[in-house]
Each structure stands twice: as structure tokens, then as C-alpha cells.
LUMKERO-201689 format. One record per residue (C-alpha): residue number from 1; residue in three letters; z, y, x. Coordinates in pm, 1 decimal. Last residue first. Layout:
BEGIN
   num   residu          Z          Y          X
   NUM      ALA          Z          Y          X
...
***
This chain:
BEGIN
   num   residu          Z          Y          X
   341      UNK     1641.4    -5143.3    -5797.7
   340      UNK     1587.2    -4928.7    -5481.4
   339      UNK     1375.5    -4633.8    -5654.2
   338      UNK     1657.9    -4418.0    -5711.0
   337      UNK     1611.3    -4358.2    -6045.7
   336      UNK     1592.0    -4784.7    -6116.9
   335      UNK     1936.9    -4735.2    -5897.2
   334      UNK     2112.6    -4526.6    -6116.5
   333      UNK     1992.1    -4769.0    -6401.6
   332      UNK     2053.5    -5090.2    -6247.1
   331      UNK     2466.8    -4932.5    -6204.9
   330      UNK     2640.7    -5108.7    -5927.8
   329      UNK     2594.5    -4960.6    -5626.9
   328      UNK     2517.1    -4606.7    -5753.0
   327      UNK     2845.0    -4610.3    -5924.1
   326      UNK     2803.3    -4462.3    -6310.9
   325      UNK     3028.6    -4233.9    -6543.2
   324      UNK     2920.7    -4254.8    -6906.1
   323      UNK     2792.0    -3855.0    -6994.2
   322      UNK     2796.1    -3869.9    -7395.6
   321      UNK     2517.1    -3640.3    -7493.5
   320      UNK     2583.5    -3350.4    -7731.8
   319      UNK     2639.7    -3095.8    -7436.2
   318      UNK     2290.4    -3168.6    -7295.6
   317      UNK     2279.2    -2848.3    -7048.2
   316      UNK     2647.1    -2711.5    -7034.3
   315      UNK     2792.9    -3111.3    -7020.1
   314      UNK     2572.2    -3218.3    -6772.0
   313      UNK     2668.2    -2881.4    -6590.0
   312      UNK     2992.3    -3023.6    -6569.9
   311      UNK     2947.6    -3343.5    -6425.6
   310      UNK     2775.8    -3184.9    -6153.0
   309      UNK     3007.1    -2938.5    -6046.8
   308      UNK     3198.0    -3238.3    -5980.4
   307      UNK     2973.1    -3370.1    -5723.1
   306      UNK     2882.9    -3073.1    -5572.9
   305      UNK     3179.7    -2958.5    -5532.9
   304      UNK     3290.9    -3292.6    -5327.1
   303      UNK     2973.3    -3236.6    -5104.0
   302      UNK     3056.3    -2884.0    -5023.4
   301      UNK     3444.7    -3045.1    -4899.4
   300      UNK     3235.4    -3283.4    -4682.7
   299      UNK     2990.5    -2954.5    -4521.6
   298      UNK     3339.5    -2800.6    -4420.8
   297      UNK     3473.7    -2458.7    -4481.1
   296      UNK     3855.5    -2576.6    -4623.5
   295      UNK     3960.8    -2415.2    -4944.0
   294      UNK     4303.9    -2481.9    -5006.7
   293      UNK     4383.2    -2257.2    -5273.1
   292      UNK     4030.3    -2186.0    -5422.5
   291      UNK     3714.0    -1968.2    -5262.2
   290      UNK     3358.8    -2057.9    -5295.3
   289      UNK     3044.7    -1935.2    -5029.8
   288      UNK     3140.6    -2179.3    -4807.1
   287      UNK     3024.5    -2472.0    -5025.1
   286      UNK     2988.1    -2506.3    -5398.6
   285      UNK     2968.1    -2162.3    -5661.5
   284      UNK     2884.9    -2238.4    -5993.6
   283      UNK     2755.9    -1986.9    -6306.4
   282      UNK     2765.0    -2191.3    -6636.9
   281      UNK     3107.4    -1980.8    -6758.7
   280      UNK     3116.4    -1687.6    -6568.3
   279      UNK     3457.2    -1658.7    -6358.7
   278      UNK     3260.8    -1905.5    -6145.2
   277      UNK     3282.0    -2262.6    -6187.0
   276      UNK     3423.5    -2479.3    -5948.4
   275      UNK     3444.1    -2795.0    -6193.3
   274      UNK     3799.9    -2881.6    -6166.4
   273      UNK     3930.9    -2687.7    -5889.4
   272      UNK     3837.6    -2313.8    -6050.5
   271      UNK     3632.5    -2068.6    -5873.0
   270      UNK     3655.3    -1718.0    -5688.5
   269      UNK     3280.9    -1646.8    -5517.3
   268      UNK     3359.3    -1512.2    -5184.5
   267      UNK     3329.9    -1152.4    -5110.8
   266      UNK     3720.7    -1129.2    -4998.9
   265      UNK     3776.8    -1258.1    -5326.9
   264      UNK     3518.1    -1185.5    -5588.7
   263      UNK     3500.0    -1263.2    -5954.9
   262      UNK     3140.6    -1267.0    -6073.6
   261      UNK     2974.5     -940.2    -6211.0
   260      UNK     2638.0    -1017.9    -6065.6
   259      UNK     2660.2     -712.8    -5837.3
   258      UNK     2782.4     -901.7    -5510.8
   257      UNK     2541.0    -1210.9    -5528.3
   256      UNK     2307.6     -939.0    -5468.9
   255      UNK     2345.3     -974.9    -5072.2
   254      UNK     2628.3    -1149.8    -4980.1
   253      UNK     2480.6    -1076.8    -4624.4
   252      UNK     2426.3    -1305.8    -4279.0
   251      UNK     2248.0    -1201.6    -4047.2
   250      UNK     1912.9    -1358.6    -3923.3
   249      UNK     1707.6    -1371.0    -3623.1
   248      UNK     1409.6    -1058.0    -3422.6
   247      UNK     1097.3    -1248.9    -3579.3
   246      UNK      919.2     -912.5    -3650.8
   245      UNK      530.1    -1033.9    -3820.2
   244      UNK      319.5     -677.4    -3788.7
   243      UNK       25.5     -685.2    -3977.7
   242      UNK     -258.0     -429.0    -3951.5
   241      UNK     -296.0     -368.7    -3526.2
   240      UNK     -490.4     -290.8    -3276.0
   239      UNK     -255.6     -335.9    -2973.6
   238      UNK     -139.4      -35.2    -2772.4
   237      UNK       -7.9      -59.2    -2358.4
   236      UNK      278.3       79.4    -2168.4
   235      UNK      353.0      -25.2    -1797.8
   234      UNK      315.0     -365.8    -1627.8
   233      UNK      652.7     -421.4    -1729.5
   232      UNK      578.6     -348.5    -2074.0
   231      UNK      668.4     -143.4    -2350.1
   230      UNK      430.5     -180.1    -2668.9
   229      UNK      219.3       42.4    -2932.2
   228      UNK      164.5     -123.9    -3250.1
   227      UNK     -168.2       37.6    -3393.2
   226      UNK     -301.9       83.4    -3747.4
   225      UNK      -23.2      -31.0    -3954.1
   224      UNK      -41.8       81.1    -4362.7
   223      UNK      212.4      255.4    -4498.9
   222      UNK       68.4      583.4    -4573.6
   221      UNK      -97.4      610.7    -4228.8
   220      UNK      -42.3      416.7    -3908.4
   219      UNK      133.8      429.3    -3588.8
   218      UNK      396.1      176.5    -3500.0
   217      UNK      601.5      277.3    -3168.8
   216      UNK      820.0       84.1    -2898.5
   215      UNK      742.9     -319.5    -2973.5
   214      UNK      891.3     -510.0    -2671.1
   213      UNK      718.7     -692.0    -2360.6
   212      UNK      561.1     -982.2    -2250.0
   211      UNK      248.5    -1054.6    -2370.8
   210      UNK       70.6    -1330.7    -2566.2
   209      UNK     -255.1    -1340.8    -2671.0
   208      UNK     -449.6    -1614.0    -2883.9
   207      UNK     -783.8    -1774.7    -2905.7
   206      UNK     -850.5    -1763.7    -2570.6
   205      UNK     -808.1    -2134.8    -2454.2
   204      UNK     -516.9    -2030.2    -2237.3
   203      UNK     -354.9    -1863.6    -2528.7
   202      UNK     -421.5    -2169.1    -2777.4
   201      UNK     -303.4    -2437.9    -2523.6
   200      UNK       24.3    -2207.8    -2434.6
   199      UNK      103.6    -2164.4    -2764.2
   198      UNK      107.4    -2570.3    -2833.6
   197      UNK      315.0    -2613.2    -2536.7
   196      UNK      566.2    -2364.8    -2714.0
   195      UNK      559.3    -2577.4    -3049.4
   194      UNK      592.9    -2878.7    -2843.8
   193      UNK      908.8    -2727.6    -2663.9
   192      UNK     1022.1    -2652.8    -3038.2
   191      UNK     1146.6    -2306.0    -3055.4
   190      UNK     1463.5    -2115.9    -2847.6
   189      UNK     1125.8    -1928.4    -2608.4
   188      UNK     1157.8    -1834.0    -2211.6
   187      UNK      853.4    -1630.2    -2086.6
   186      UNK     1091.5    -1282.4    -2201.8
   185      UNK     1048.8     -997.3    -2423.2
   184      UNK      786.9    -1156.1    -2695.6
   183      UNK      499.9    -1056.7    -2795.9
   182      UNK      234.3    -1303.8    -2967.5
   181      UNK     -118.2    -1148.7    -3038.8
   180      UNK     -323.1    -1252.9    -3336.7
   179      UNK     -662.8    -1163.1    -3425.1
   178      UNK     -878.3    -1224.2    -3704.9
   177      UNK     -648.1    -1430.8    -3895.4
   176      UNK     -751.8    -1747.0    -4055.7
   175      UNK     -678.0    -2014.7    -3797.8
   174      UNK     -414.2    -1847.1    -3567.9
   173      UNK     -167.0    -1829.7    -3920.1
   172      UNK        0.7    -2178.3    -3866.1
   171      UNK       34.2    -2161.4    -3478.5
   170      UNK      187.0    -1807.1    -3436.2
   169      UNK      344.7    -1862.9    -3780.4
   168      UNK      559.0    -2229.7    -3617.1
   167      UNK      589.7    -1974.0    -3268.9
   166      UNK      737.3    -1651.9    -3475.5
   165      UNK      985.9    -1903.5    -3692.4
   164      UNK     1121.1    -2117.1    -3401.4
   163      UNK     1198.9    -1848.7    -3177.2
   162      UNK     1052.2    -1593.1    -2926.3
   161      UNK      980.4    -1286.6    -3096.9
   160      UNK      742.5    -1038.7    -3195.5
   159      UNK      417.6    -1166.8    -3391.9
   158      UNK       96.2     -917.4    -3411.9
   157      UNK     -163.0     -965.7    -3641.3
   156      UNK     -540.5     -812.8    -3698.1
   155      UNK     -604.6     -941.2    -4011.4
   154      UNK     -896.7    -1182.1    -4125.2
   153      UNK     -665.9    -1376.2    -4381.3
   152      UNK     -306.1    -1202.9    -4338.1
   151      UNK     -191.5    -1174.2    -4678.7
   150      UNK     -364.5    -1530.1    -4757.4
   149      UNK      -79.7    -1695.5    -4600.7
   148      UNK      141.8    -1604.2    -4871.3
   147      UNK      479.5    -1567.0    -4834.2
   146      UNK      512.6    -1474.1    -4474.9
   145      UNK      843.2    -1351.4    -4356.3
   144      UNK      983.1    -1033.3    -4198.2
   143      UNK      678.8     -833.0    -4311.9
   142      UNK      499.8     -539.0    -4184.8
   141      UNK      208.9     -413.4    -4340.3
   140      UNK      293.2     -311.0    -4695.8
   139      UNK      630.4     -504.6    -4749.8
   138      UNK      769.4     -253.8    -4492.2
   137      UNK      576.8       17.8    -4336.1
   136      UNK      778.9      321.2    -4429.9
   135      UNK     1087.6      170.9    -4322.6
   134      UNK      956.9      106.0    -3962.9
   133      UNK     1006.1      483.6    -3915.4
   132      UNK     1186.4      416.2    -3558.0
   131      UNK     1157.6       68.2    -3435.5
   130      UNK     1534.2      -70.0    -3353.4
   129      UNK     1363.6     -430.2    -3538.1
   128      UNK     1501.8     -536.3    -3875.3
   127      UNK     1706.6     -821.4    -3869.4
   126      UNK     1621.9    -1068.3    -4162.0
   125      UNK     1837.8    -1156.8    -4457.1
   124      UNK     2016.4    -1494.5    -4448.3
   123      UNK     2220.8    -1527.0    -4806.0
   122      UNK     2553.9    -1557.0    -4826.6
   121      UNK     2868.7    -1690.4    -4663.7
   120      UNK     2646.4    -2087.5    -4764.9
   119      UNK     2463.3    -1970.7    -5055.3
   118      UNK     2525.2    -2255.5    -5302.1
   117      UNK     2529.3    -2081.4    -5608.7
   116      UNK     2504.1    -2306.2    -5881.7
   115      UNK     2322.6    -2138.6    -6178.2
   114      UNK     2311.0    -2337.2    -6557.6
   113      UNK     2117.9    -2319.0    -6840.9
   112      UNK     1790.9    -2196.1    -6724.3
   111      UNK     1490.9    -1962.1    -6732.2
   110      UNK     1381.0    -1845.6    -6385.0
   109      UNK     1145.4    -1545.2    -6311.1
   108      UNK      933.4    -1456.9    -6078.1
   107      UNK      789.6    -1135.5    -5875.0
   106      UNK      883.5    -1219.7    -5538.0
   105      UNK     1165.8    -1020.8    -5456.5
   104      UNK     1314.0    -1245.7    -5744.9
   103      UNK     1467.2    -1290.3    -6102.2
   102      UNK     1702.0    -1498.5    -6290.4
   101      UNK     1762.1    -1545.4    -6661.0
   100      UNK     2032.5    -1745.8    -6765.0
    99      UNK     2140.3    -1928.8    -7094.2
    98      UNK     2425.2    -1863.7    -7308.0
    97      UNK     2221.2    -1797.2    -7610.2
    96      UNK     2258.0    -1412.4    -7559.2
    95      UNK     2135.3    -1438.5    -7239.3
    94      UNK     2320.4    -1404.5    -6921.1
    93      UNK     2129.0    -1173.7    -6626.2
    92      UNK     2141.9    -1272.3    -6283.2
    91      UNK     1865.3    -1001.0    -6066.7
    90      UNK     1743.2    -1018.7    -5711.5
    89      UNK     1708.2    -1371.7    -5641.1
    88      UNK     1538.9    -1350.0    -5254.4
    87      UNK     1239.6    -1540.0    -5136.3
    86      UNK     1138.3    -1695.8    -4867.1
    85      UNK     1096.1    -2039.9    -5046.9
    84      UNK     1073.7    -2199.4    -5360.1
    83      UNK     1109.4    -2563.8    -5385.8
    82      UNK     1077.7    -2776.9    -5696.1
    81      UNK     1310.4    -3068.8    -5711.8
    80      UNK     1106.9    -3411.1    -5750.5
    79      UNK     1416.1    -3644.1    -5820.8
    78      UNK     1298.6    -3948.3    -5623.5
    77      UNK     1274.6    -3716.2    -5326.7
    76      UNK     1677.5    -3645.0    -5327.1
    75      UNK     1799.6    -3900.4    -5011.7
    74      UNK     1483.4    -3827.6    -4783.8
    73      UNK     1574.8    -3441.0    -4812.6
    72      UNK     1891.0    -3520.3    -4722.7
    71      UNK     1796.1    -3731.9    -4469.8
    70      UNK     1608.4    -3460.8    -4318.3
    69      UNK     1855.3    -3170.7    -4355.6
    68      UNK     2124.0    -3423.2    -4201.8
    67      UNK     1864.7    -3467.0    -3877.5
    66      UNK     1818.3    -3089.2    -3855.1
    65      UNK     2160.8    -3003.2    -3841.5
    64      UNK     2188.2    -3297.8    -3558.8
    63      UNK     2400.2    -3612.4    -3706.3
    62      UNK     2699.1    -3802.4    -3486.6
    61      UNK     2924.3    -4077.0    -3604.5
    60      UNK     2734.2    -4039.2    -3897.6
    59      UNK     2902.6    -4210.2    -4268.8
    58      UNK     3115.9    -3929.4    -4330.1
    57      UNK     3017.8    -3605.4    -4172.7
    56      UNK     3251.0    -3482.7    -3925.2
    55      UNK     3063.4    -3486.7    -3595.1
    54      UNK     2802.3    -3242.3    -3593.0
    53      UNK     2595.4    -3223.8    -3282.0
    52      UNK     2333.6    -2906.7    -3224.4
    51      UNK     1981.5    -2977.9    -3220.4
    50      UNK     1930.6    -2781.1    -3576.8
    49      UNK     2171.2    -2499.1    -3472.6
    48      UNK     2111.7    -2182.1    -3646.8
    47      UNK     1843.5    -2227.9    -3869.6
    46      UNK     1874.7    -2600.3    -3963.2
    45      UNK     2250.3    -2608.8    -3988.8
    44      UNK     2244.3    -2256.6    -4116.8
    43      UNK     2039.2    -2319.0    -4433.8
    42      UNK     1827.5    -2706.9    -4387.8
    41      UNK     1507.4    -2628.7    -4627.6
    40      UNK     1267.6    -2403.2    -4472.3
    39      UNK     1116.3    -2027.1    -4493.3
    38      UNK     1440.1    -1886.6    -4559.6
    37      UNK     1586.4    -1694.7    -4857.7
    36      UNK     1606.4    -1978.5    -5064.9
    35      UNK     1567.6    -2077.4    -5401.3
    34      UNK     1593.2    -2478.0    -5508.6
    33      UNK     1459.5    -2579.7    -5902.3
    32      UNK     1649.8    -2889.8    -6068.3
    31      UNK     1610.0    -3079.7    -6345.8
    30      UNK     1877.1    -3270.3    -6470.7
    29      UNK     1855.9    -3664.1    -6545.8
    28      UNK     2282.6    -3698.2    -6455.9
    27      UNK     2167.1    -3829.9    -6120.9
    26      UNK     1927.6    -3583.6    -6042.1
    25      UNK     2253.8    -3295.7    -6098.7
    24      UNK     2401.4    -3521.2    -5790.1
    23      UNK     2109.5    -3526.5    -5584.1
    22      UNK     2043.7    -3177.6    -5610.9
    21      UNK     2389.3    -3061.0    -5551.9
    20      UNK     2296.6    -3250.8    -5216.9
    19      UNK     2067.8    -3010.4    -5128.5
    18      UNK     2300.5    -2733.3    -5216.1
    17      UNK     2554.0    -2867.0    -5008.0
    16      UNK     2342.2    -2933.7    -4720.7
    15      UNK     2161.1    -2583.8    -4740.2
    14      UNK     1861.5    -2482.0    -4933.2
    13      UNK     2041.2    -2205.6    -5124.1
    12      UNK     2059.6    -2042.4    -5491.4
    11      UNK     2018.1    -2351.8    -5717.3
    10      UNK     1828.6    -2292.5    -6011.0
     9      UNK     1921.8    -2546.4    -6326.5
     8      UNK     1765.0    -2697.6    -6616.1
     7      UNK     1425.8    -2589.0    -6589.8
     6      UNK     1198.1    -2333.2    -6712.0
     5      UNK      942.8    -2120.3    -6454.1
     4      UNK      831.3    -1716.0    -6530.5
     3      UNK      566.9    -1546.1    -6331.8
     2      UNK      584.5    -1206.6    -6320.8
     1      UNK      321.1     -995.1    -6486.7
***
């Protein structure tokens, strides 16, 4: 039985803009519930370049990925949004009431009013490794993200890759599983430096292993991993084995977004300039994932979406309430919901 959650509005993406989009529905007293396909708030500027420079946001001279993700994050707390992460939406259905119901590779469903797509080109979906047959393990004993850490209590684990993801779940799942065994290609990692010195402790300590090399074969039976048999350097060797963790990046898909009967162009979502609302009324699209005359790909533009996508939903959700527009540096009220009267 899937587990179904009510709120005013699901946001499809943990980016900037859609973070943001929460600060500017929390504004209007609208309730707001965040999907995303990755493990961790931030979209591409966390995943793809969260120590990289950006330059054009108003207000920083200079701002990491990682650095705007966290202020962001800083800047909606007072409105509690409700995270749910590592999971796809699979399913956009309208209800006869107006209302939406949306579904995900996770087993839930979402009840609301409105949808604002905020999906950056579309939604990350993991590379799958050149393994052959690795089809017929998937979502039984290998996995390209961890959902529940339960799933691999007192399981023999192996982790392939080298980047931030495989090195946090190196670290996070070493305390419950009953093995673990990091591979990665090279002795040179993209995570954390403290994350990588943190590896290091664990392997020389024991509790871990980590060897260089590539995954060649899985061998198991109906599904479920037995063995992962690597290539090496050294020469060929087979790991015990019953979950296999693939870190191998992202690419970027419209994924589902492209069967939900919304206008396309060029697969972006095609919106009006007033409220960019889809060609479904109630269903938004802010950020890069949008197309209008004019349509410039920048994290300022999302921001301007976001805030007039907001006054709209208002409207969709409590349409017999009078919206009064506010400035948050002059209105006691914005400012008692802010925390800083």
C-alpha cells in the first residue's frame, strides 16, 4: 500500500530555483513538499560543481554551488518544507476536482493543488555500469542509490566509484553492513578531501577494503548478487558479494516529465510570461527546464519565475482569499514568518 502525503504543492527538483520557489510559496502561507532524484538538496550546482565559482547572482560577488544551496536552505527553514529524496515522480494524473495526484519509484503518493516543475533540463538519472546482464539485478541487489539504509544492514557490499556519493555511503553504511569493499579505478577520488581521509582511516584500521580496479562480471541467481568478480592490475580477483552500490555520475533525462501531456518545445516545458504555467492549468515549470520568447538559462531569471509563479498558485490553492502584496522589509507580518521581527 503506497503511502500517500497532502500538501499544497510538490515541487519536482531540489535545485536553486526550486528551493527558492519554496521561499516564495512560504511567503503566501503554502505548504510545500520538495522531490528529487538525488540524494541531496543543491541539483547541478551541488552535484556537478559545488566548489566551482558563480559570479552572476545578485547580492554575491562570488558564491560556490554548494555555498548558494546552503544559504538557500538557511533562507527557507522557517517554512518547514518536507524533503523527499532519491526518488523519481513516475506518474501526474489531474483529478476531477482540479487537484493532482503524483506518484513515485518509491511507492508514494502526493495529493495537491498545484505542481511546479523545477527540474533543471530534467531529472539526473544514474549511469548504469558497461556490466553485461546487470539488468537482471537491478532494484533487487544492485542499486544506484540508497533509500533505505536498512536494505543493506549485515550485507556484504561493494561500492564502485570515486566521487562524492560512493565515499559519503562508504562512510555512512560501514557501521551496519557486514562487509563493505570500496573499488574504484584509480587512487585519485573528486569527493571531499576529508571524506577521502576518512576512507583511508577506516581501510587502514581494517574495517573497510578498497581496491583498485573495475567491476567485469556479477554472478548470482534470480536477481540476487552472489559474487562481483573484478579486473585488476594485480590480475583478476572475486568479492563475496549481495549489494552492489555503482557510483559511475549522472545524465541528464526529461525522464517522465515527457508523457504528462504538457506542451513541449524542444523537450522543454512551453509556458506563459505571466505566471509560467504549463499548458495545464496548476502545472508550473521555473528554471531551465521552461521555454518563452526570451528565455535566458540563468539561476536570476529561475528566481523571477519563482516569484510570480508564486502569486499564482496562491490564487489556485486559497482562490477566495484576497492575496495583499507584501515587502519583506517592511511588512511585521512577513517578517514575524521569517523569524527576524
Amino acid at each position: 500500500m503506497s503511502n500517500e502525503i497532502t500538501t499544497d504543492v510538490v515541487i519536482i527538483g531540489a535545485g536553486p530555483v526550486g528551493l527558492f520557489a519554496v521561499f516564495e510559496l512560504g511567503l503566501l502561507d503554502l505548504k510545500c513538499h520538495v522531490i528529487d532524484i538525488l540524494d541531496r538538496p543543491g541539483g547541478q550546482c551541488a552535484e556537478l560543481y559545488p566548489e566551482k565559482p558563480i559570479y552572476d547572482i545578485p547580492g554575491f560577488p562570488v558564491v560556490t554551488g554548494q555555498g548558494l544551496t546552503d544559504n538557500l536552505l538557511q533562507q527557507i527553514a522557517p517554512f518547514g518544507p518536507e524533503f523527499h529524496y532519491s526518488r523519481m515522480v513516475t506518474g501526474l494524473e489531474k483529478l476531477e476536482d482540479g487537484s493532482f495526484r503524483l506518484t513515485t519509484d518509491a511507492d508514494e503518493t502526493f495529493l495537491c493543488k498545484v505542481v511546479v516543475i523545477a527540474a533543471g533540463g530534467g531529472s539526473f538519472q544514474p549511469k548504469r555500469p558497461p556490466v553485461p546482464g546487470i539488468e537482471e539485478y537491478e532494484n533487487k541487489s544492485v542499486f544506484y542509490a540508497v533509500r533505505k539504509m536498512d536494505d543493506f544492514r549485515d550485507q556484504d557490499v561493494v561500492i564502485v566509484g570515486g566521487g562524492d556519493s560512493a565515499l559519503d555511503w562508504t562512510l555512512n553504511l560501514q557501521p551496519i553492513v557486514r562487509s563493505l569493499t570500496l573499488v574504484h579505478r584509480r587512487d585519485a577520488f573528486k569527493a571531499a578531501p576529508a571524506s577521502v581521509n576518512q576512507m583511508k582511516e577506516l581501510v587502514a584500521d581494517g574495517k573497510i577494503n578498497f581496491l583498485l580496479g573495475q567491476v567485469a562480471r556479477l554472478e548470482g541467481t534470480d536477481g540476487q548478487l552472489e559474487n562481483v568478480h573484478l579486473t585488476m592490475q594485480a590480475g583478476d580477483t572475486t568479492l563475496p558479494a549481495t549489494r552492489l552500490l555503482p557510483f559511475f555520475g549522472l545524465t541528464m533525462k526529461l525522464g517522465p516529465v515527457a508523457d504528462w501531456g504538457l506542451e513541449l518545445n524542444d523537450n522543454l516545458i512551453s509556458v506563459d510570461t505571466e505566471k509560467f504555467q504549463s499548458s495545464v492549468p496548476g502545472v508550473f515549470a521555473i528554471g531551465d527546464i521552461n521555454h518563452y520568447p526570451g528565455k535566458l538559462k540563468l539561476i536570476l531569471s529561475g528566481f523571477h519565475e519563482a516569484a510570480l509563479m508564486a502569486q499564482a498558485a496562491k490564487h489556485i490553492v486559497d482562490p477566495d482569499q484576497r492575496v495583499v502584496f507584501q515587502y519583506t522589509t517592511s511588512s511585521t507580518k512577513l517578517q514575524k514568518k521569517l523569524g527576524v521581527a
